[in-house]
Phi, psi and omega in degrees: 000135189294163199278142138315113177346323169309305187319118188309340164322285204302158204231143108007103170216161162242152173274136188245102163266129198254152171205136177046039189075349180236117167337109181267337172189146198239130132239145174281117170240185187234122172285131187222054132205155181195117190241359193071350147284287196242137165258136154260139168234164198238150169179129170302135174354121180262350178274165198256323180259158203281153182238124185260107202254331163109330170283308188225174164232119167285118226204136154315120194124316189307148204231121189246119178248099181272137172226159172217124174251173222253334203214015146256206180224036198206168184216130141247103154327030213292167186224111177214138197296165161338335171252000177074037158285145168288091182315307171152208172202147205273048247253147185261153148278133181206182170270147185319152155322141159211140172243115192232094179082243186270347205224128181278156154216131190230133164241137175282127187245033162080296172295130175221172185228139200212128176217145194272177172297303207273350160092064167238001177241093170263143185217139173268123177243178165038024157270009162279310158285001127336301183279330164268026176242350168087337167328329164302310175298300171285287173282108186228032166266342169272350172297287173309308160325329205272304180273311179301328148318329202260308168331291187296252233298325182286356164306282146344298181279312159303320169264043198009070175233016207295316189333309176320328173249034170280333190291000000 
């Protein structure tokens, strides 16, 4: 389990999400775990308004314990609301992590993933925008990485082991 907020570890960083060469978004987070694999960072809703996805809401208050690996191809997300209920959890497709100083910086490969708390939602998004991002075409050793991330974790999340890799 990642380090508490409280903790004299944990540090100030920002999360850098890159998409199509440019910064889709910056937020401040607190890194409270770095295992030299897998990172956690802790971070509040970074939108100012609640965003409804029809599946979950994303809201002000809500608390994101993000992990990120060095030597996966993927982000996980828990999610969880204000009173520190569980949402679920939101996992991004990405290029392995990288932490250079103050800044995770992860590139968004388009393909996501949404699993509910009680695990009755595995749900595969924006591969339409996957496919219209062209990435098979450009890259397509990262492509096939991409969609084999998208794989493992709804495997995961259907055969209820995704928590294992959170532990």
């Amino acid at each position: 389990m990642p380090a508490h907020s409280s903790d004299p570890a944990a540090r100030p960083v920002h999360v850098v999400l890159v998409k199509g060469g440019r910064t889709k978004i910056r937020y401040p987070a607190e890194l409270v775990q770095d295992d030299g694999v897998r990172l956690a960072v802790r971070a509040a809703w970074a939108g100012e308004k609640v965003r409804d996805f029809g599946f979950v809401r994303f809201e002000p208050g809500d608390v994101f314990t993000e992990y990120y690996w060095r030597d996966r191809w993927y982000a996980v997300k828990e999610v969880r609301d204000a009173r520190g209920g569980l949402k679920g959890w939101y996992c991004d497709i990405t290029r392995p992590a990288e932490l250079t100083g103050g800044e995770l910086v992860v590139e968004d490969l388009d393909l996501d993933l949404w699993r509910s708390a009680d695990g009755t939602d595995v749900l595969r998004l924006d591969e339409d925008e996957f496919e219209e991002s062209g990435l098979a075409d450009r890259d397509p050793r990262a492509a096939a990485a991409a969609v084999a991330a998208l794989d493992e974790l709804e495997g995961l999340a259907h055969a209820g082991t995704f928590e294992a890799l959170l532990a």
